[in-house]
C-alpha positions as CSV (number, residue, x, y, z in Angstrom):
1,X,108.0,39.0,137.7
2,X,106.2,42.8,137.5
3,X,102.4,42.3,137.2
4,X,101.9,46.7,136.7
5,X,98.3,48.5,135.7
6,X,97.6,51.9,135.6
7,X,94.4,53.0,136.5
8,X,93.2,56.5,135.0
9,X,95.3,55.6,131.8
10,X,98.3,55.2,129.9
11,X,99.9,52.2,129.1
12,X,103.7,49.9,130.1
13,X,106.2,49.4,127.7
14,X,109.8,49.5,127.0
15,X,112.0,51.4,124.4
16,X,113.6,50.1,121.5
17,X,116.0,51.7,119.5
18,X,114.7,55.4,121.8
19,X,111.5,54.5,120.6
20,X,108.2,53.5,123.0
21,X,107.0,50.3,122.4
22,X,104.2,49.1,124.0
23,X,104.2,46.1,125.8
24,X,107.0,44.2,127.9
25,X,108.5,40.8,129.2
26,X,109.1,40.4,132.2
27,X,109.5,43.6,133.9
28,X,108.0,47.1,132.3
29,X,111.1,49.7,131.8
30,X,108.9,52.6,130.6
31,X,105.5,54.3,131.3
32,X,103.5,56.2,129.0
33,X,101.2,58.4,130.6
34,X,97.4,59.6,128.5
35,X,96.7,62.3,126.4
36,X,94.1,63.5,128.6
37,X,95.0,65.2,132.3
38,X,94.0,63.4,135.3
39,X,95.3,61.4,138.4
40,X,96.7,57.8,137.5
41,X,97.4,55.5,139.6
42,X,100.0,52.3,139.2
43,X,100.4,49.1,140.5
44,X,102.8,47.1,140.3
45,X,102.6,43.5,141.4
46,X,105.7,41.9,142.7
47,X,106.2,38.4,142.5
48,X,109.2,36.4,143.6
49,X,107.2,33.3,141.3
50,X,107.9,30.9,144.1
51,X,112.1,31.3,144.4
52,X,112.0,32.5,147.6
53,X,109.2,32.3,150.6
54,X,105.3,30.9,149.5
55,X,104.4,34.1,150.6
56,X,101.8,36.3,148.7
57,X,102.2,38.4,146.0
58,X,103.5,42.2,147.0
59,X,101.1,45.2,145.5
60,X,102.7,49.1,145.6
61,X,100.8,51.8,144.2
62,X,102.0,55.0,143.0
63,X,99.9,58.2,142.1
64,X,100.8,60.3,139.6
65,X,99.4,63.8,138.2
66,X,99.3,64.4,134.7
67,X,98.5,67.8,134.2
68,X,98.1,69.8,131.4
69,X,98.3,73.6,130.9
70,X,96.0,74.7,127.1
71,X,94.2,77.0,125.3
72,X,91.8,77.0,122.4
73,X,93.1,77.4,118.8
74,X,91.9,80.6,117.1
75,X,88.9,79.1,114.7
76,X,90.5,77.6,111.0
77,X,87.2,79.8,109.4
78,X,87.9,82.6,111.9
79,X,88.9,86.4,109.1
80,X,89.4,89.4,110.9
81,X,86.6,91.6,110.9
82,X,86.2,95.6,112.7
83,X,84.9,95.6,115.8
84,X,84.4,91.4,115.7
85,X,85.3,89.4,119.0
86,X,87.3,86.7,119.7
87,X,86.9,84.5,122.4
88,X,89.9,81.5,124.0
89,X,89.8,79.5,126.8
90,X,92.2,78.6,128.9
91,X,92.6,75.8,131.5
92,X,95.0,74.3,134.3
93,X,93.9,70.6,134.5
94,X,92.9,68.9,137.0
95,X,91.6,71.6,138.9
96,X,93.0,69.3,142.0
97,X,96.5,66.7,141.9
98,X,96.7,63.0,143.3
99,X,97.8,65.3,147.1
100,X,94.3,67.2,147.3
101,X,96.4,69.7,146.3
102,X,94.6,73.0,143.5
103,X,96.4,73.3,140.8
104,X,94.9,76.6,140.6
105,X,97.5,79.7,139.6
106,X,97.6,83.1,138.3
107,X,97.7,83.2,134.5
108,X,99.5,85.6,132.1
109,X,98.7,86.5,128.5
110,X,100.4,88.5,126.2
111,X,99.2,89.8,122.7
112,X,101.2,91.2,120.0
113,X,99.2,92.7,117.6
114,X,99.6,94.7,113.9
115,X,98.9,98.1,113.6
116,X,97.7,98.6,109.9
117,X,96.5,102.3,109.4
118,X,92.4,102.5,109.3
119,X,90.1,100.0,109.2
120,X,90.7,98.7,105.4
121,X,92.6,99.8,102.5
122,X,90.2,103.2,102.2
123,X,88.5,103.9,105.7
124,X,90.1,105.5,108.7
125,X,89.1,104.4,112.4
126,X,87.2,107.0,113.5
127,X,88.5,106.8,117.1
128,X,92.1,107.0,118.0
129,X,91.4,103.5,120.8
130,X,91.6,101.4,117.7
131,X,95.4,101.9,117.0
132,X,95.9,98.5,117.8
133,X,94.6,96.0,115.2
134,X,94.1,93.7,118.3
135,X,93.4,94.2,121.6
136,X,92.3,92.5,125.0
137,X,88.7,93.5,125.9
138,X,89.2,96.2,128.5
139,X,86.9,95.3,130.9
140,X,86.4,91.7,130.8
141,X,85.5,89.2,133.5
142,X,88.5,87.2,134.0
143,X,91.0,89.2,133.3
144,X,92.7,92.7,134.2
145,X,93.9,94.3,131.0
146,X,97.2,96.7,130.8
147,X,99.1,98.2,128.5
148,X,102.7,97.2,128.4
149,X,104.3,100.6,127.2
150,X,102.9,104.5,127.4
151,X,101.3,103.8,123.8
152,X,97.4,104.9,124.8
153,X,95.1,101.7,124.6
154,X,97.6,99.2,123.4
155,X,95.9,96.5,125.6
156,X,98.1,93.6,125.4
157,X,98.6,92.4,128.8
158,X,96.2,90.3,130.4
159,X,96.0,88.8,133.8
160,X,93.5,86.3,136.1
161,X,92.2,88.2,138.7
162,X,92.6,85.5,141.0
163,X,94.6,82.4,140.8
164,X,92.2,79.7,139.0
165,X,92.3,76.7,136.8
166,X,89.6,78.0,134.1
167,X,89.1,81.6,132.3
168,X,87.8,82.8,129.2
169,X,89.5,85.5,127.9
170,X,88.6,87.6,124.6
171,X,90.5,89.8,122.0
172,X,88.5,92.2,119.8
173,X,89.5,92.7,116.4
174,X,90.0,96.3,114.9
175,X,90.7,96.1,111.5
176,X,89.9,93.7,108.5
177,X,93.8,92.9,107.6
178,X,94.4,92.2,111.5
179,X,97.1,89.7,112.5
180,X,98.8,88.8,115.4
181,X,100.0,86.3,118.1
182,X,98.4,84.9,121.3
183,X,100.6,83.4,124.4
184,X,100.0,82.6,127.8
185,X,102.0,81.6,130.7
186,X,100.9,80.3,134.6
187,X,102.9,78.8,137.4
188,X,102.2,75.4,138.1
189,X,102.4,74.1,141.7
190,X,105.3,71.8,142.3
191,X,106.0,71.9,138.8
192,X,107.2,75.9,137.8
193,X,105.8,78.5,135.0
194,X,104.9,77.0,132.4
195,X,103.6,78.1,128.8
196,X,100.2,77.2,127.9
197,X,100.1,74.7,124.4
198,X,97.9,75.3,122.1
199,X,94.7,72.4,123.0
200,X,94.7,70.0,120.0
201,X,97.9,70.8,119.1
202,X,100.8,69.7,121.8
203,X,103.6,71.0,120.1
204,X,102.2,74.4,119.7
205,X,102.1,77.1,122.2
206,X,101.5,80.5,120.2
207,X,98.1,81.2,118.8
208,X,98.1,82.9,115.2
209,X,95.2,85.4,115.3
210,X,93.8,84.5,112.2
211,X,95.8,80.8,111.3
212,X,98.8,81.4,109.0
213,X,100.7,78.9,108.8
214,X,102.5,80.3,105.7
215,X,103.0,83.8,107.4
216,X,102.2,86.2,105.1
217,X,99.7,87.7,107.0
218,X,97.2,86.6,105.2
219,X,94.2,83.9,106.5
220,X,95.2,80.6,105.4
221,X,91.2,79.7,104.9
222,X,90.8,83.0,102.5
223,X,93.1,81.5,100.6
224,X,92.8,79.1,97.8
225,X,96.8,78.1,98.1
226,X,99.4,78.7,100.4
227,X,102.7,80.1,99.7
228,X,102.1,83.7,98.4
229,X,103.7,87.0,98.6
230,X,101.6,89.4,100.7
231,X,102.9,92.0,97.7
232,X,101.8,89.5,94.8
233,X,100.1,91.5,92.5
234,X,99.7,88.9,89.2
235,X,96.3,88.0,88.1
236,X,96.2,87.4,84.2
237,X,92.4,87.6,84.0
238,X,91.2,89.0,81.7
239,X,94.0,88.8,79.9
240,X,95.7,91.7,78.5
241,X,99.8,92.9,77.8
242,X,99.9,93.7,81.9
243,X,98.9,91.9,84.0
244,X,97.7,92.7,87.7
245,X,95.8,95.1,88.6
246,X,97.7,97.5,90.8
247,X,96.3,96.1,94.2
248,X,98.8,94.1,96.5
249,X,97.0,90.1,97.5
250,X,97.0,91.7,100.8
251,X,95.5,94.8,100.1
252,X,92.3,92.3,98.4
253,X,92.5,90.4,101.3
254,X,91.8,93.3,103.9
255,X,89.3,94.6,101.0
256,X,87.5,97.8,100.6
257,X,84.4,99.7,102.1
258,X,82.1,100.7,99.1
259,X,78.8,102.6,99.4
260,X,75.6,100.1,98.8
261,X,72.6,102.3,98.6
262,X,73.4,104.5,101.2
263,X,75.2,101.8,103.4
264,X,78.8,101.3,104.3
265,X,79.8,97.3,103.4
266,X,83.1,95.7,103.4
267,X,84.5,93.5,100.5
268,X,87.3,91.6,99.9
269,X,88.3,91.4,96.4
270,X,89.3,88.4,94.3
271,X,93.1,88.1,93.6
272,X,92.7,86.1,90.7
273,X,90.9,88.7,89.0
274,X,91.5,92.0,87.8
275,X,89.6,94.8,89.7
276,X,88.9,97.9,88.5
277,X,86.6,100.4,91.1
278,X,84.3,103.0,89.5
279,X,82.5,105.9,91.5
280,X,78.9,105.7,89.4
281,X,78.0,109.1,90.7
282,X,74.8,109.3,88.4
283,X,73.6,105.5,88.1
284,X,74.5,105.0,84.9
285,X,75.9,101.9,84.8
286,X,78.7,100.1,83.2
287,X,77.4,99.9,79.5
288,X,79.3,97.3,77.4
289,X,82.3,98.1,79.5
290,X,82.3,94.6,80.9
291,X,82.8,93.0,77.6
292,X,86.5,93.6,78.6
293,X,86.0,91.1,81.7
294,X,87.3,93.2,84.5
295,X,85.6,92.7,88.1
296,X,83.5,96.1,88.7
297,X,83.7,97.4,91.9
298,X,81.0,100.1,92.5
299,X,81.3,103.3,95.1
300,X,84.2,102.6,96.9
301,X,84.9,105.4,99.5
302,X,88.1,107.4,98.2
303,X,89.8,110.5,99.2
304,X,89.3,113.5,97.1
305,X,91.6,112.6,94.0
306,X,89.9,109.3,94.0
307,X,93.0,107.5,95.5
308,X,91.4,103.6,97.0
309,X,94.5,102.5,98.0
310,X,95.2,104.9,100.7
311,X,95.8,103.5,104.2
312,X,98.6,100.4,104.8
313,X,101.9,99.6,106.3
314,X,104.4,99.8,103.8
315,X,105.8,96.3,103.7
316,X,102.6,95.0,102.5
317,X,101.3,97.2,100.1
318,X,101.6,96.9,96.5
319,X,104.6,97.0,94.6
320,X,103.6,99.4,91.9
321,X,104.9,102.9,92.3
322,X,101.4,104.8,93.5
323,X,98.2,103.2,95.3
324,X,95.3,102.6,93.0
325,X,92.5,104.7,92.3
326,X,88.7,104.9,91.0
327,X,87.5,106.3,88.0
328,X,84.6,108.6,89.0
329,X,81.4,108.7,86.0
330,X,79.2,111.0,86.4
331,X,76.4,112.6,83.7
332,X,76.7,116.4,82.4
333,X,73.6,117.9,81.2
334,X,74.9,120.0,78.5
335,X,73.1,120.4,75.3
336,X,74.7,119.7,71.7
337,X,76.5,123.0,70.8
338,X,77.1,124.5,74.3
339,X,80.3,123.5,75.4
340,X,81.1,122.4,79.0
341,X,83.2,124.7,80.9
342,X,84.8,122.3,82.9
343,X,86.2,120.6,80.2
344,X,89.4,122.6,78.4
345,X,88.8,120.9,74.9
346,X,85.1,120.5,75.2
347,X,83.6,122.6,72.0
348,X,80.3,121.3,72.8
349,X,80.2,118.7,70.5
350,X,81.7,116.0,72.2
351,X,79.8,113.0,74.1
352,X,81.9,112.0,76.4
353,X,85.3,112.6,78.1
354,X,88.3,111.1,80.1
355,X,90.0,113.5,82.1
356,X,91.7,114.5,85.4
357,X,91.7,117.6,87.3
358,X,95.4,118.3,88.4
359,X,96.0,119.3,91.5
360,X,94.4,122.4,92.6
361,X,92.8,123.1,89.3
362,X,89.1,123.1,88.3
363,X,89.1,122.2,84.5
364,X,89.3,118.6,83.2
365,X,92.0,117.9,81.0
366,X,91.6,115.2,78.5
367,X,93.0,112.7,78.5
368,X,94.0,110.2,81.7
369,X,93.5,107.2,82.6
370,X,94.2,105.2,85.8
371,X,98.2,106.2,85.6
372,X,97.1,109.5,87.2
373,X,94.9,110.3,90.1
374,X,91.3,112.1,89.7
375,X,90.6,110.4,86.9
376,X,87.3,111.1,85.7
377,X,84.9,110.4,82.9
378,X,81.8,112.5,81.8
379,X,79.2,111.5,79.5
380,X,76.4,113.9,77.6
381,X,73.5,112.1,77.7
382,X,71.6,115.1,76.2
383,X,73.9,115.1,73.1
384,X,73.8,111.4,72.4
385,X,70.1,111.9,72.6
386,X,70.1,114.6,69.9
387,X,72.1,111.8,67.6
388,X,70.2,109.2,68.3
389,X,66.8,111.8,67.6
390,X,68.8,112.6,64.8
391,X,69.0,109.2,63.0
392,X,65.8,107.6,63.9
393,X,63.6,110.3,62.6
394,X,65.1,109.4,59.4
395,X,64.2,106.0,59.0
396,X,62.7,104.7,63.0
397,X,61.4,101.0,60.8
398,X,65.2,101.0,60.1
399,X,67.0,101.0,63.5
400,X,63.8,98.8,65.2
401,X,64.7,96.4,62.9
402,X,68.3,96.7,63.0
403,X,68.3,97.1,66.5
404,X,65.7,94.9,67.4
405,X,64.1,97.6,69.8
406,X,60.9,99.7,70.0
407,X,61.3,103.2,70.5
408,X,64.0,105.6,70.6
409,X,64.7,105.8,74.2
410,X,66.3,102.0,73.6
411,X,68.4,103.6,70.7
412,X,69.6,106.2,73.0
413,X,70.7,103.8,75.4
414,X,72.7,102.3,72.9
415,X,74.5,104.8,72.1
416,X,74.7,105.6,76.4
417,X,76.4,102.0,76.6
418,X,78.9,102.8,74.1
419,X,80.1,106.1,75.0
420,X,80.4,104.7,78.3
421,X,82.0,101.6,77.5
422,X,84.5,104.4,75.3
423,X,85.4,106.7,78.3
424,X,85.9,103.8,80.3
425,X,88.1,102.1,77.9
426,X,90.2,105.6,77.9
427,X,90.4,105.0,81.5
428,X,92.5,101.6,81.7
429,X,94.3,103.2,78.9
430,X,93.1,102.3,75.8
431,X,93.0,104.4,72.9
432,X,91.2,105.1,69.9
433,X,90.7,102.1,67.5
434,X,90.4,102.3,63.7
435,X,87.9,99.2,63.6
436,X,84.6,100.1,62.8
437,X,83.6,96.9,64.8
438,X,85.2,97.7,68.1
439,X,84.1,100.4,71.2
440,X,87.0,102.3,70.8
441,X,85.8,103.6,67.3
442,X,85.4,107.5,67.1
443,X,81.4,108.5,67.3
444,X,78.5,107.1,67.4
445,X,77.9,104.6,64.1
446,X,74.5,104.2,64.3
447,X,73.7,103.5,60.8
448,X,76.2,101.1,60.3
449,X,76.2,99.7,63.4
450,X,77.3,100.5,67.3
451,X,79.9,98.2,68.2
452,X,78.9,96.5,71.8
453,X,82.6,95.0,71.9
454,X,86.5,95.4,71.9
455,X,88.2,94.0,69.4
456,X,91.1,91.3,70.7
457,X,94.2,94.2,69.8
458,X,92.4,96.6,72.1
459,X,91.8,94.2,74.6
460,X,95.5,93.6,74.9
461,X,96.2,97.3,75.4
462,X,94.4,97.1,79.1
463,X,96.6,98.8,81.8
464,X,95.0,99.6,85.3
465,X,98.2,101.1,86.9
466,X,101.6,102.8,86.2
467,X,104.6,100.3,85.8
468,X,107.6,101.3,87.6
């Protein structure tokens, strides 16, 4: 008869069908040793249960080592930001074995990293050090960083200084689509190199910088649901006759810098919604354009023909045959009667237009729409005044009551909202509508009524990019 303990943990057993089952008669056949490292010991008391010699019961002990060789996960809520740091630890435990002996060694981590062009989807890095979406800090404490080709501050090797049993190692993070892998290897003593696992997690031992478990290079926890296409472009709202909205679920994931009075600030878009991006370049607003349910997004930075879309790998970018752009607004002060000269059709009557300069040109040509780059939309504020002047000196009791407004300067907005809400419509492709009721009516109806709304046909007729 086998009396056995094990002091520091883990428990006596036997197997069953290749199974551990804990618990034995008799004799134990099989140890398992604890989750945590440490030095065990076991005894094992040996009794010959009176057979032989009344002689006392015989004790061996054996000491054991169960080491362990980790480092910390990357954070579940952890999303790639510019210039944001990362911080792992890494540890050989015990520090010492059941011999005295340290368990201290040199360790080894490698990084492997993406290398998305610029920061986002429309900002260059400014500094060609920031190739690498992620790199080792170079200098740290712990660690002495190298590159492991000629490529200029790749960054990716790391290694202790001295042999040890603890470090703290950090990446930083260069771009807001980053991805990558983390792995790290040491030579135990008495035991061999070994590859750290992943603390938490003992059948890992690679990092995913940020967690992706579906590999689509996107963060699991900006994700809703798992199992998308990095290139899924597919939202359906609002709804319309196409749907998407020419931007690539990774592309909304690694988002956009826009301009916020006067400050650079990173978003990430929504890709369950469709996004359009409009340069407001004289604060006017959206006017009833957002009765069609699109997601403004105001003042993105953009090259000069207004392209949004500019900087990505090409295996992740959208599908659609040309990146997406912004539609840039802007006010023209031009009276009623003196034509624009920018504008090729303008004969100075018109209040608004939807145009694009082509390349190299300085006229607006009407019309475009977001199928073609520089598109651009201009609205006469002074003319829709001179209607507005127009129609409420008439009868003013008339369009207060109609209206439910004051003065005239809320009649001229009105008409503002409309025009704008019309050359925006242009813009996602929408054309002119025979319904009297709807925005994409000719003019401005303010006798019989300016329509603050699409009518469902036109609606369907939204297109935000060109189909292959």
């Amino acid at each position: 008869m086998v009396e056995a303990t094990a002091e520091g943990g883990g428990v006596f057993g036997h197997f069953e069908n290749g199974q551990f089952v804990e618990g034995y008669t008799g004799v134990p056949t099989a140890y398992k040793s604890p989750d945590t490292p440490g030095v065990v010991t076991l005894r094992f008391k040996v009794d010959d249960d009176g057979n032989l010699a009344n002689d006392e019961p015989t004790v061996v002990e054996i000491k054991i080592t169960v080491w362990d060789f980790t480092i910390t996960d990357c954070p579940t809520d952890w999303l790639p930001e510019f210039d944001k740091s990362l911080d792992f630890e890494l540890e050989i435990a015990p520090a010492v074995d059941h011999n005295g002996n340290s368990l201290a060694s040199i360790i080894n981590c490698t990084l492997n990293s993406s290398q998305e062009p610029g920061i986002c989807n429309n900002k260059l890095r400014a500094e060609e050090q920031f190739q690498w979406d992620l790199q080792f800090l170079n200098p740290q404490n712990d660690f002495n960083v190298t590159s492991s080709s000629n490529e200029p501050y790749k960054n990716d090797k790391a290694t202790t200084k001295q042999a040890t049993t603890h470090a703290k190692l950090t990446v930083k993070c260069y771009d807001f689509g980053a991805y990558g892998t983390l792995t790290a290897t040491a030579y135990i003593p008495n035991v061999g190199m070994r590859s750290a696992r992943v603390k938490g997690n003992p059948g890992k031992f690679v990092v995913e910088i940020p967690i992706d478990e579906d590999n689509n290079f996107i963060a699991d926890n900006w994700e809703s649901e798992k199992g998308h296409q990095p290139t899924e472009d597919n939202e359906t709202v609002p709804q319309s006759n196409q749907s998407g909205d020419g931007i690539s679920r990774y592309e909304e994931y690694r988002g956009f810098i826009i301009d916020s009075g006067g400050e650079e600030v990173h978003i990430r878009t929504d890709p369950t919604i469709k996004d359009v991006f409009i340069k407001d370049e004289s604060n006017l607003g959206a006017g009833y354009f957002t009765d069609l349910g699109l997601k403004i997004r105001w003042n993105p930075l953009t090259d000069d023909y207004n392209l949004v879309t500019r900087y990505h790998s090409g295996d992740k970018k959208s599908e659609h045959v040309d990146g997406q752009y912004a539609v840039r607004m802007l006010e023209r002060e031009y009276d009623m009667g003196t034509p624009d000269p920018m504008v090729v059709v303008d004969d100075g009557f018109i209040l608004g237009a939807c145009g694009n300069y082509p390349r190299g040109d300085t006229k607006m040509y009407k019309s475009a729409s977001l199928n073609e780059p520089d598109v651009t939309t201009f609205i006469y504020s002074k003319r829709i005044e001179w209607w507005a002047s127009f129609y409420w000196n008439e009868n003013p009791e008339y369009y207060k009551q109609k209206y439910g407004i004051d003065n005239l300067e809320d009649l001229v907005q009105i008409g503002i909202n409309k025009v704008i809400a019309h050359e925006l419509g242009h813009a996602v492709n929408l054309s002119h509508c025979s319904q009297t009721s709807c925005i994409m009516v000719q003019g401005l109806p303010y006798k019989e009524g300016i329509p603050t709304s699409y009518c469902p046909e036109t609606k369907n007729e939204v297109k935000l990019y060109k189909e292959r």
